[in-house]
Each structure stands twice: as C-alpha cells, then as structure tokens.
C-alpha positions as CSV (number, residue, x, y, z in Angstrom):
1,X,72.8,-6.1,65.8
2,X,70.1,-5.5,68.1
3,X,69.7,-2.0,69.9
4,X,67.6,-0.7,72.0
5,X,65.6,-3.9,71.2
6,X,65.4,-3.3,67.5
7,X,66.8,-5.3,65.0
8,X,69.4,-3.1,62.6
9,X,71.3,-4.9,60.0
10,X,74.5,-3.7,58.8
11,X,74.0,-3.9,55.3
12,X,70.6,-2.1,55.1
13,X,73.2,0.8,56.2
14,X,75.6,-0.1,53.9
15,X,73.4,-0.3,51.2
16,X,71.7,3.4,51.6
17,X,75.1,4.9,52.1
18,X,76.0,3.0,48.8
19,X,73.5,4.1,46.2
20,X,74.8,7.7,47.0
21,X,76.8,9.0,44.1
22,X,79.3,11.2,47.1
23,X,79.9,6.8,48.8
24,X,82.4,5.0,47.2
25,X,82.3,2.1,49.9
26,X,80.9,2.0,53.1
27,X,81.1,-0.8,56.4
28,X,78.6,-0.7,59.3
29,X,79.6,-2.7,62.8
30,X,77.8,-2.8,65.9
31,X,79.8,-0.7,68.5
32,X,78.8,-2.2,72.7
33,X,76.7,1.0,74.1
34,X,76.0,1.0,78.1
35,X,72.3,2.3,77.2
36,X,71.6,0.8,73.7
37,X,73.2,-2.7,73.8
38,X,74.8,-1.6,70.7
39,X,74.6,1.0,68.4
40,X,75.4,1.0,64.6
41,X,79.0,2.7,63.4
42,X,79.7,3.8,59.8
43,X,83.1,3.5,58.3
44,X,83.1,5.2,54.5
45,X,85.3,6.0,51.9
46,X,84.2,8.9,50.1
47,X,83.9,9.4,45.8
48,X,84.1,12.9,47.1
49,X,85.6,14.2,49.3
50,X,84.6,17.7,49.9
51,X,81.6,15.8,51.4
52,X,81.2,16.1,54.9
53,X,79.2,14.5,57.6
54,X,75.7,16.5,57.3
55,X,75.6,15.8,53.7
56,X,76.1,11.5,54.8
57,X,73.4,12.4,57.4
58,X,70.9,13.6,54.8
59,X,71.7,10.8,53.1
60,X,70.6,8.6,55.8
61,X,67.5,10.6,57.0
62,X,66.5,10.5,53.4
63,X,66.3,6.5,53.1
64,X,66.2,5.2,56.5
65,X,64.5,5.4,60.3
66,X,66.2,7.7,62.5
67,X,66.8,4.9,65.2
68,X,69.0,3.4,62.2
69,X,71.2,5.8,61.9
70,X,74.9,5.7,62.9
71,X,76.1,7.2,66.3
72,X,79.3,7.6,64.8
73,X,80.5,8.3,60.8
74,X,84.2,7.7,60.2
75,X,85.6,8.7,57.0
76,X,88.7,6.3,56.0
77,X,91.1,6.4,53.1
78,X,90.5,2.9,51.8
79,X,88.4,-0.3,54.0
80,X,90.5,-3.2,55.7
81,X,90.5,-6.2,53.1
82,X,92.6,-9.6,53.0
83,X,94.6,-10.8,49.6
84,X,91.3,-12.2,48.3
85,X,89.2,-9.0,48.6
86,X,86.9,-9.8,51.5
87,X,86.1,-6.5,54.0
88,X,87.9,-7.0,57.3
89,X,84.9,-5.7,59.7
90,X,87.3,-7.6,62.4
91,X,90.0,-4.8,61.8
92,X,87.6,-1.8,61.9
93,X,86.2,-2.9,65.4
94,X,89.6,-3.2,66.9
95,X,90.1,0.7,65.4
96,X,87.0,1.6,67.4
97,X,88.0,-0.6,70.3
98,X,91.6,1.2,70.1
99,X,89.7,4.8,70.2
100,X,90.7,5.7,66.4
101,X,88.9,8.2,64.7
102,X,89.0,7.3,61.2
C-alpha cells in the first residue's frame, strides 16, 4: 500500500506484531484515507489477552517507523480463513468497510 507517498507493506506489520510473544496472529490491509491515500489497519488475535492496545503500540514503536504504524488495531477472536487455511484479507476489508470494530 502506498500512503502518504510511502511504500508500507503489510507483512513487514504483520511480521513485528508476530515475533511478539502477547500476538498469536496478526493481518494488516490498507484501509482508503481522504488525506493519506491509504493508511495501514491491524487485525490481531491476541496469546493474551489481558493485553491491550498501548502494550501492541510499544510493540510497534519498538520495531518499526512511526509513519508504519496502524491507524487502527482491532482485536478479533480468530482471522477469516477458507477450508484450505488461507487468511481471507477480502472478509476483513468488508468488516472495516461495514464500520465493524473488531
């Protein structure tokens, strides 16, 4: 995704949020911003989950640039997969499209 005319991959996200011991899974999809282009949104399911979202953001701030960051954390039960196993990033844009919080 591009925002604000930088480059931001999903997976770089995805990966940071990943080698912490309080992620269990994480997705990261480009949500349409007026001012950005488009700005990066977190869905993760937590090992944990008396974690909350300042503990995700230190997280973050400790292993990535602060125009990385996610706008938005949502913290989900389980991520959308098909039978074979493969994450549904389809499904979680329709939940932010739909206005869903988590």
């Amino acid at each position: 995704m591009i925002s604000g005319g930088e480059n931001i991959y999903p997976a770089e996200i995805e990966l940071v949020l990943q080698e912490s011991p309080r992620v269990r899974e994480a997705a990261v999809i480009g949500r349409p911003d007026d001012r950005w282009g488009e700005v990066p949104v977190a869905f993760i399911v937590l090992a944990d989950r008396t974690t909350g979202e300042d503990e995700i953001r230190r997280v973050l701030a400790d292993g990535l640039a602060s125009f990385k960051h996610p706008r938005e954390i949502h913290f989900v039960d389980e991520l959308p997969r098909n039978v074979m196993g493969k994450l549904q990033k389809f499904m979680l844009r329709q939940r932010i499209d739909a206005g869903e919080r988590g």
